[in-house]
C-alpha positions in Angstrom: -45.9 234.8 -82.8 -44.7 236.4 -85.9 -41.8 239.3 -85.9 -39.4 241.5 -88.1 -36.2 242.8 -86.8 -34.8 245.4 -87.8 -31.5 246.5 -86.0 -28.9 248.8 -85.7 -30.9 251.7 -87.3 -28.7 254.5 -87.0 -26.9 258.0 -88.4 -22.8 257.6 -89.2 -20.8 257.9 -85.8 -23.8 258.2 -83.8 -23.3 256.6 -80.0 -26.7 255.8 -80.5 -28.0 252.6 -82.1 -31.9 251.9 -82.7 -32.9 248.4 -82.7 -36.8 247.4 -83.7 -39.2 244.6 -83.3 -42.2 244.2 -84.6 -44.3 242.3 -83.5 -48.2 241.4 -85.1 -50.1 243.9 -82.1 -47.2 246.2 -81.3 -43.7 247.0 -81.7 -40.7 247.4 -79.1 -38.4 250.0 -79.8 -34.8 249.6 -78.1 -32.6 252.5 -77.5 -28.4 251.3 -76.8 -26.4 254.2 -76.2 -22.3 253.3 -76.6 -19.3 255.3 -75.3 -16.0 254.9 -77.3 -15.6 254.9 -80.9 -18.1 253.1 -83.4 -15.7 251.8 -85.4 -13.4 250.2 -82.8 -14.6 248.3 -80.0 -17.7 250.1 -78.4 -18.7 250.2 -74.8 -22.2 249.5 -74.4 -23.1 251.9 -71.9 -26.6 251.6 -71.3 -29.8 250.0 -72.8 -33.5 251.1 -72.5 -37.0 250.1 -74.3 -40.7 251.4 -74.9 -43.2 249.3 -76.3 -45.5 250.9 -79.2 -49.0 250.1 -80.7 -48.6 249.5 -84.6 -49.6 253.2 -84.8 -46.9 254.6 -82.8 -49.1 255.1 -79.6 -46.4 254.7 -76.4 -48.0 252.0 -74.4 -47.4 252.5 -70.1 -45.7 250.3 -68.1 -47.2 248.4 -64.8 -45.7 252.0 -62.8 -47.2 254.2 -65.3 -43.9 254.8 -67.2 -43.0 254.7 -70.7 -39.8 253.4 -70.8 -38.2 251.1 -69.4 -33.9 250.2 -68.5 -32.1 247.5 -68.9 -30.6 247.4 -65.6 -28.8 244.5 -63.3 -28.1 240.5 -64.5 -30.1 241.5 -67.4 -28.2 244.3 -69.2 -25.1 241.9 -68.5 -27.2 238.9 -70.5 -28.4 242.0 -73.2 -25.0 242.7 -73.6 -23.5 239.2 -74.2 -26.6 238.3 -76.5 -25.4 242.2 -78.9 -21.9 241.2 -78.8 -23.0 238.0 -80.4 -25.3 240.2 -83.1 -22.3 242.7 -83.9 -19.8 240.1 -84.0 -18.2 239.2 -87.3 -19.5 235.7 -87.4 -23.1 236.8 -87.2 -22.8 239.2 -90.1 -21.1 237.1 -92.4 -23.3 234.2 -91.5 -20.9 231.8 -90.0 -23.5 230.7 -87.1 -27.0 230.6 -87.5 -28.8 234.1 -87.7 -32.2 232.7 -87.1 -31.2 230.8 -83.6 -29.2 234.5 -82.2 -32.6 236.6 -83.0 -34.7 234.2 -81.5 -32.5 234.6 -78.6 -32.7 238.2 -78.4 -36.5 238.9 -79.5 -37.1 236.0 -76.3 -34.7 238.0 -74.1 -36.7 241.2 -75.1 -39.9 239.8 -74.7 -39.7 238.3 -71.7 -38.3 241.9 -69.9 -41.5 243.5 -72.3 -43.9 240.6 -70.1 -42.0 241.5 -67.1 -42.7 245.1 -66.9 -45.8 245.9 -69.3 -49.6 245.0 -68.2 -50.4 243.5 -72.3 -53.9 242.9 -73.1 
């Protein structure tokens, strides 16, 4: 399955980072929200997602909601898998980019299977 990434969309100083993939039938649009400040050590706070068709239609979950939050084991795995995309040796390409997004489009996309009814 084909995908672009596109993260840590966001405004200067914002708490609030948008992360993107796209997928080849729909897109998944994850929301992290951070307390602290930005630019030294961040708390991830919490962590939601919403899948999208290609033309921005918000597709349910299985109990008729449209988001959905990283809650539990899970947001502790999601946060382990960003500190590994915001740390310094990912940026500066010490470590192998293409092995860590694979990890977290996986880790994505098997909460996305989890709680959306795709057909």
């Amino acid at each position: 399955m084909n995908y672009t990434l596109e993260l840590n969309t966001q405004n200067p100083g914002s708490h609030v980072v948008f992360n993107t993939i796209v997928f080849d039938s729909f897109k998944v649009n994850i929301v992290e929200r951070y307390s602290g400040r930005m630019n030294f050590n961040p708390k991830l706070s919490y962590a939601l997602f919403k899948v999208r068709t290609l033309d921005n239609n918000i597709i349910k979950t299985k109990n008729d909601h449209t988001r959905v939050k990283i809650k539990g084991n899970d947001f502790d795995n999601y946060q382990q898998i960003t500190k590994v995309l915001n740390s310094y040796d990912y940026k500066n390409k010490l470590i192998s980019n293409e092995e860590v997004n694979q990890r977290y489009v996986n880790f994505i996309l098997s909460l996305v299977i989890s709680n959306y009814q795709l057909s």
